[in-house]
N, C-alpha and C positions, 0 to 999 in steps of 0.2 A: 444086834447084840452089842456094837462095840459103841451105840449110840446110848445104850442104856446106863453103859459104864460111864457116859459122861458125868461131870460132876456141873448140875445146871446151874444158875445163876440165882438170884433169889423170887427171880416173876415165873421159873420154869420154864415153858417154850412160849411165853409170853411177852412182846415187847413194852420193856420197860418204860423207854421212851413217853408210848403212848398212857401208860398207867399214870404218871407222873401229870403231865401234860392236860389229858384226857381225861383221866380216871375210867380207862376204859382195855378191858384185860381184850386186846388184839395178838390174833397168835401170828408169831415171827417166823421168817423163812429159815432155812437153813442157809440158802448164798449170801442173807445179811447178816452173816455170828460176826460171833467178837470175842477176844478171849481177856478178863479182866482180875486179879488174883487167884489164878489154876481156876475159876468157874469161865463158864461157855455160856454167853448171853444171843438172846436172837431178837431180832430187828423185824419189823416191818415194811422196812423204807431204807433204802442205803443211805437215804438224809439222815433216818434217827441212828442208825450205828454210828454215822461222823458228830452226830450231838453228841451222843453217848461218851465217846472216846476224847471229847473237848473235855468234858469234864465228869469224869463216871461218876464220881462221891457222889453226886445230886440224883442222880438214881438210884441207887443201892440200898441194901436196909442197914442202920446201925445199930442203935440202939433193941430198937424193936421189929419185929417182921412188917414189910410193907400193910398197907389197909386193901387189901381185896372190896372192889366196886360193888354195890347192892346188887340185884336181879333185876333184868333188864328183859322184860319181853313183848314180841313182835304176834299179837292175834289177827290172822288171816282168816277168809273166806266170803264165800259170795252173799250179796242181803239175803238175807233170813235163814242165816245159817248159824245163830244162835250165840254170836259173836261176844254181843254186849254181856249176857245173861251169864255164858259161864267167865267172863272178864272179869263181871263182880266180884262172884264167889271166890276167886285166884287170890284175888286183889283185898277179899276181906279177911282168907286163910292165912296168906301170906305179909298181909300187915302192909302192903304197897298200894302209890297210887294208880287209881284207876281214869288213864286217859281215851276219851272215847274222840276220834279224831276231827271224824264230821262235825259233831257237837260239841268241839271246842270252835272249831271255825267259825260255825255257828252265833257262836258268844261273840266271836271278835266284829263282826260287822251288826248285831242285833239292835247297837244302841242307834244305829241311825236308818235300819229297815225298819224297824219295831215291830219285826214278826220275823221265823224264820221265811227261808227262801229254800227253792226249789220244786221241780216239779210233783212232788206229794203232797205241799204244802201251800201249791199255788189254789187247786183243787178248793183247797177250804174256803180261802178266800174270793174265790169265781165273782158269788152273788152279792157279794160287799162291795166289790167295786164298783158296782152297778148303781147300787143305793143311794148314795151321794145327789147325783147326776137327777135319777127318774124322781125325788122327793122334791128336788128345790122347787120341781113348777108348782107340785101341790103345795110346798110351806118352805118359805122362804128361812121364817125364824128356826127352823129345827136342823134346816144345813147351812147356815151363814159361817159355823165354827169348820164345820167339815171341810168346804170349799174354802175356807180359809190354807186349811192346815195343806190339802193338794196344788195350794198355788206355790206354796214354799217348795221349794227342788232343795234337797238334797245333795250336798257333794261329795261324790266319794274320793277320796286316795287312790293310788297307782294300786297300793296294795289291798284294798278291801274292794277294788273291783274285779284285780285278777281272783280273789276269794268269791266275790259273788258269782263269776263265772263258773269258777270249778264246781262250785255250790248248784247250779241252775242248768249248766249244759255239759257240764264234766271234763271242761278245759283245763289243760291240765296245769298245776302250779307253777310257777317258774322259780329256778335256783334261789334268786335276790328273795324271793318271797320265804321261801324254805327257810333261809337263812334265820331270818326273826320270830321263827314257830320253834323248829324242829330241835338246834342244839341245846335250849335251854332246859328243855327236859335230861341232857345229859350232863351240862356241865354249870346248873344251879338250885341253888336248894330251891324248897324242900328234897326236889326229887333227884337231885344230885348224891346226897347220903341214906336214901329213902328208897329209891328202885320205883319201879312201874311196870304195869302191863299196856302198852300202847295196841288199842284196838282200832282194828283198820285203818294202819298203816304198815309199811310201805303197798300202794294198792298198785302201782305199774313198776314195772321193768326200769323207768330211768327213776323214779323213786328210790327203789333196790340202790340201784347204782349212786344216788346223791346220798345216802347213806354211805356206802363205803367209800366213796372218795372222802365223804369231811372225817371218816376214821369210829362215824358211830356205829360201834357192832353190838346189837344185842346179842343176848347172851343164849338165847334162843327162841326160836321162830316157829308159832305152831300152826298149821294150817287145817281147820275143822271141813272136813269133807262131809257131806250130807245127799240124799235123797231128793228129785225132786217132790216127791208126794209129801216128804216131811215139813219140805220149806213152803209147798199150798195150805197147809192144815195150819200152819203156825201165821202167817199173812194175811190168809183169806177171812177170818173174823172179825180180826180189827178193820180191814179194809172197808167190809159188808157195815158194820158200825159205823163208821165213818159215812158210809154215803147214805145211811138212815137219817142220821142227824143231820147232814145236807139237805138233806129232801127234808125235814121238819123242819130246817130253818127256811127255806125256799116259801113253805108254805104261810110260816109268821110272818115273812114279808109280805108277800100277798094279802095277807088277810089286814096287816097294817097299811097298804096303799090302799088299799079297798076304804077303810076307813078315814084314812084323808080324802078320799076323792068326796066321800060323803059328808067331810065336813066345809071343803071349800062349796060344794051345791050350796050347802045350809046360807 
């Protein structure tokens, strides 16, 4: 009761500090208040109450009430539990953007794998690799450009290897990496004055925790629990699809070496 009678500060039990800072409404403790013209301000950090009290003006609202941060949300749950699908929809009601996490990673190493990567999507590629290699003894001319482009190696960065890792074996990302993805969703445009739904992310425990150590809190975190017969029904067709068109490409090969072998006899 006698907490109610307080008279709050202008972020509420909101550290100001980090609004200013951050742009990111983190709720303050009660052992780090502060008391600044008869209002009671709360802190999240005994560093930001000693910022605060260096110079309070540069927090406080004057003219006009502080700018409250866009929507800030965290979509959890395990593949095929419907993640991306209802992300959209959020993200299309809500007028925010819609970050899907894997498939940004994706994007970031794409220019120099020139396909995605991973084990779903090594799958596709199996019989491709092969192709190159078993053509050249039939036809020299049809893989000169091929064998070309496999002699050229690739170099990756420190950072788009530890990404094609996490991508292919599910190593998990390291701090320094994080660093260069994760806060600029929070603190620049578009989606700094724009808000997001970040789908699948934070996926581990030190994830969680590298979030609130750099101070980014969403503003809530939903985790969609599901069935597993639901997450068979919704996987199991595209999968089936997938390995039809595998096997019909398997067979266009075949029936293409088939025809070279026929033309080198000729």
């Amino acid at each position: 009761i006698k907490q109610k009678k307080r008279l709050m500060g202008d972020t509420n039990h909101f550290c100001p500090v980090s609004l200013k800072e951050n742009f990111v409404l983190y709720p303050g403790l009660q052992e780090h208040a502060a008391k600044y013209r008869e209002k009671i301000y709360y802190f999240s950090t005994s560093e930001n109450r000693d910022k605060f009290l260096e110079n309070p003006e540069e927090y406080v609202a004057h003219n006009e009430p502080l700018q409250a941060p866009p929507l800030r949300v965290c979509l959890l749950g395990i593949h095929g539990a419907g993640k991306s699908t209802c992300a959209r929809q959020i993200a299309d009601k809500l007028g925010i953007f819609h970050i899907q996490f894997e498939e940004y990673l994706q994007e970031l190493i794409l220019p120099k794998t020139k396909r995605k990567v991973g084990p779903s999507f090594d799958e596709d590629h199996e019989n491709y690799l092969k192709i190159p290699e078993e053509l050249e003894y039939f036809s020299q001319a049809i893989t000169k450009t091929e064998t070309e482009k496999t002699k050229q190696k690739v170099e990756f960065t420190d950072e788009e290897e530890a990404i094609k890792a996490n991508l292919m074996d599910n190593t998990e990302l390291p701090p320094e990496v994080l660093d260069k993805i994760v806060p600029d969703w929070w603190q620049k445009e578009p989606f700094r004055s724009t808000g997001f739904i970040l789908d699948g992310f934070p996926r581990t425990s030190d994830e969680a925790r590298y979030l609130s150590e750099q101070g980014l809190c969403p503003d809530i975190a939903v985790y969609i629990q599901v069935e597993e017969g639901d997450v068979f029904n919704r996987l199991f067709p595209p999968r089936l699809q997938k390995w039809k068109d595998r096997r019909h490409r398997k067979k266009e090969y075949k029936k293409k070496l088939k025809e070279l072998k026929a033309k080198k006899r000729v």
